[in-house]
Structure formats: C-alpha cells, structure tokens
C-alpha positions, 0 to 999 in steps of 0.5 A: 412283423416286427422290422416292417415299415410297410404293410401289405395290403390286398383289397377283398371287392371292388365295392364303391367303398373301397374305390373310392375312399379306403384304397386310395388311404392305404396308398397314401398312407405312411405305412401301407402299401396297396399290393393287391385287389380281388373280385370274383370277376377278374375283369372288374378287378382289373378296372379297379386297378386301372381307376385307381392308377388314373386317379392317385398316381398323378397326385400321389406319385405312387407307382401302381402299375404292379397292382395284383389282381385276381379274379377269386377271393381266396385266390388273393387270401392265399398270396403270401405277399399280402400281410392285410386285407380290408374286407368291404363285401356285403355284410352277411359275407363279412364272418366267413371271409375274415376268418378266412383270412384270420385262418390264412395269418392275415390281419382284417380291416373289415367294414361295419358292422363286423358281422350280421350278429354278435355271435358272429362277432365272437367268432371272428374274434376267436379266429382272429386271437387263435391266429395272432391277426389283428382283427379291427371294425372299419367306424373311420369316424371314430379317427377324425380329431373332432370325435377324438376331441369330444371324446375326451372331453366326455371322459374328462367330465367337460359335460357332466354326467351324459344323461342324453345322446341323439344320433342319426344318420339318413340318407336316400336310396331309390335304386331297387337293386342297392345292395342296401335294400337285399335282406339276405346281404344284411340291408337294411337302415340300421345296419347300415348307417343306424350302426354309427348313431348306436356306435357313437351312443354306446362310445360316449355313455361308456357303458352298454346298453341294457334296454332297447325300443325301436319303431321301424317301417319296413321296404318292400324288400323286407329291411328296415327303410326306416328306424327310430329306437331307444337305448336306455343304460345303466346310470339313467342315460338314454339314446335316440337313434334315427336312422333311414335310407328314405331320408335327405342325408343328415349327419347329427350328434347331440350330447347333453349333460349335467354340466353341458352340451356338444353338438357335431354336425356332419358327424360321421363322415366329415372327410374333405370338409373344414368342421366344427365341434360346439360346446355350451357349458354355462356359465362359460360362453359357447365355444367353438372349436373348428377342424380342418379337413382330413382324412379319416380313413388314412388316419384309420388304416395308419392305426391299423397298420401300426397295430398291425406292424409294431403291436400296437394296442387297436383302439377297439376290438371285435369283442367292442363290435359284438356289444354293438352288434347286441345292441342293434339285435335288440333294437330289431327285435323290439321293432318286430314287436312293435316297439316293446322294451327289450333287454340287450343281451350282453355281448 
C-alpha cells in the first residue's frame, strides 16, 4: 500500500465499542478513513451509520453520508475498496472472521483478547503472514503517553528490578443477557477485563510467565464473575491480578521495585480525562508526572494504519496475544482446580 495516505477502514458489528469509541477514532484520525460498516442486520448497520453521522459531523467535519453498509460480514470482507477491518465481534468469533479477512488480503484491527486460546492465536498469526496483512490485538491502553511513559522508565531501570505488579480491572454487570456473562461467546471476568491486568503485568515484568494460580467464583451462566490469580516469572517477580464483573469499577496498576514504585490510577481506560503517573524513588521526592486528556484509541488506529500503510513495525504482534492468551488459560485452569500451581505453557 505503499503511496496511500488514507486507509480504508469497514467496521465488522455494530457493538457498543465500535460505536462509541473506535469508529469515531478512525474518523478523526489522520490517516484512515471510515468506508464501511457490517452487521448481520442490514437495518442495524444502518443506525450505526446514522448515529455516527448525527454525533461526529457536526464536530468533526467529516462528510459520512457515503458511509457503505451491509447486512452480512462477508458481504463487507468482500469489498474491494475496504484495505482494513476492525473486527469488535464477541470473542469466540474473533479467529474465524480475522482469518477471513486475513485470507481476502485485508489488515485486522481485532478487539481483545485476539481469540479464545493461544492456539488460535497462532493460527490468525499464520493466516495473517501467509497474506501479507497486518494483524494487531486492539489493548488501546498500551498508546496512552502515560503507559508509554512508565514503560520506559521500567525498561531504563527508574524502579530497579520488578519484584511485584498489582493490576485489576472490575466493574459491575446485572443484565443476564450481556454478552459478558455468555460461556459459549468467551464471557467471563478474565477474558474481559482480567486480559489487561495479565497484559500490563506481562509487558512490564518483560518476560513470560511460568506459573499460574487463581481463585474464581463462578456466575450462574458458567463464567468466571470473579477471579483473583497469581503470576510467578522467571527472575522472582510476581503479579496479582483481580479482576470482576460484580465489582464498583476500579482501574489500578501498582509497580514495585528495588529501587521504586509507580502507581497508575484509572490505568486502562483514561480516554477524556487529565491523569496522573506517580513515582516514589527514595531518596528523591515523590514525583508526579500528569497527562492531559487524550484519545487512545486514535492514537491506536494511527499506528495501526501506518503499519498498515508505510510498513511500519506494529508495536506487538499476535504471537505477544498468544502468550497472553497462554497465561489467561493457565490462570483458568488453576481456577478449576481450585487454585493449585499451574505451569503456563509457552506460547
């Protein structure tokens, strides 16, 4: 795609996600443009196009009366026009549609977790290199300047060697019928918001995990409503992860070191908000940086497109969601148990 100063993006579901915060990034963005939008319901399709019209082109400018909609997702995969789909579907559906895309020679911008297993991580990764497609997992959290800072002070060494991480992510559901709390879609606490603590813990240890524990209560429906686990990595350091959809909404990150600590508030989804990242290195006075509001998600979709676009390097691969993924199966598995130790299999 060299040449391209655009990317041509189509929207796979008219989920809540999509709607509300990734579409309307693509549309501001800088270097994508929103083409297209698909639902198995044609009728849908076309609210979403008409909600996103009334909402973004009074502020954005952007003309979006030739939005395409189409009432079948392959209809939309099959579009010669669309160069990129972001694909928001419920998480069992997420390997069959990428590669269906991968297959048809478009780039997947796919919500997480990428898929319901690492093996079918892999297997979107393979389709996705024997395409020449970029194929990326959408932790938007991961472009905020404030991740992006703590990171590197983690890599520079600011806080000595990690010794502990505690993330959690919780939140309450009380509708029966959220897709959240559906088995067979890949509901459940873990996979839905449990996948970022994992996610951050395994990006600032910067090695895999090699053992998991975890304590779950399950709902009704057979999910995971609740789950408390621990990571154990090579070196000594150790995570906590807590996650929950019957929970008041928490968004914590603490890192501890040798040499320091960092704490992030609000940590995973920070969109709109002026934040702030905190440092305790002794025998410095605390320091705290703050971060004016921005969006993570266009941030997101601008690296993505450029990957996309100009073959930039993505910033993680689906081969980095496979040992997430093979981190989450092993925290389900000692849950089962009861929480006995269980080694994460390498991804």
């Amino acid at each position: 795609m060299a040449g391209m100063e655009r990317l041509r993006w189509g929207v796979l579901s008219t989920a809540r996600i999509g709607r509300k915060a990734v579409a309307p990034a693509i549309v501001r963005s800088s270097n994508g443009t929103l083409l297209a939008i698909a639902s198995r319901d044609a009728e849908r399709a076309g609210e979403m196009a008409a909600d996103l019209r009334q909402d973004l082109e009074p502020t954005v400018g952007t003309d979006l009366r030739s939005l395409r909609t189409f009432g079948s997702y392959q209809a939309l995969i099959d579009d010669p026009e669309v160069d990129a789909l972001y694909v928001p579907l419920p998480n069992a559906q997420h390997a069959e549609w990428t590669v269906r895309a991968a297959e048809a020679g478009k780039h997947v911008l796919c919500e997480k977790p990428l898929a319901m297993t690492a093996a079918e991580c892999r297997t979107m990764h393979d389709a996705a290199s024997a395409h020449g497609v970029v194929l990326m997992e959408a932790f938007m959290y991961r472009f905020h300047p404030r991740v992006e800072r703590l990171i590197s002070a983690v890599r520079a060494g600011e806080l000595g060697q990690l010794r502990f991480v505690q993330a959690s992510f919780t939140f309450t559901v009380t509708d029966p019928a959220n897709i959240r709390l559906n088995l067979e879609l890949g509901g459940g606490a873990l996979m839905d918001v449990g996948c970022y603590a994992v996610n951050a813990a395994r990006t600032l240890m910067g090695v895999e995990a090699g053992e998991a524990q975890a304590r779950a209560r399950w709902s009704k429906s057979g999910v995971d409503e609740q789950l408390m686990g621990t990571l154990r990595f090579e070196g000594g350091g150790v995570a906590q992860i807590a996650c929950s959809l019957a929970a008041a909404r928490s968004e914590d990150l603490l890192v501890v070191g040798e040499k320091g600590v960092a704490r992030v508030r609000h940590a995973f989804v920070p969109t709109g908000q002026t934040v702030a990242l905190e440092f305790q290195r002794p025998p410095a006075p605390p320091e705290v940086i703050a971060f004016e509001p921005v969006d993570s998600y266009q941030r997101m979709v601008e690296h993505f497109a450029a990957c996309a676009l100009q073959g930039e390097t993505p910033r993680y691969d689906a081969l980095e969601a496979a040992a997430n993924m093979a981190a989450i199966e092993a925290l389900y598995a000692s849950a089962r148990a009861g929480g006995a130790a269980v080694d994460v299999a390498p991804a």
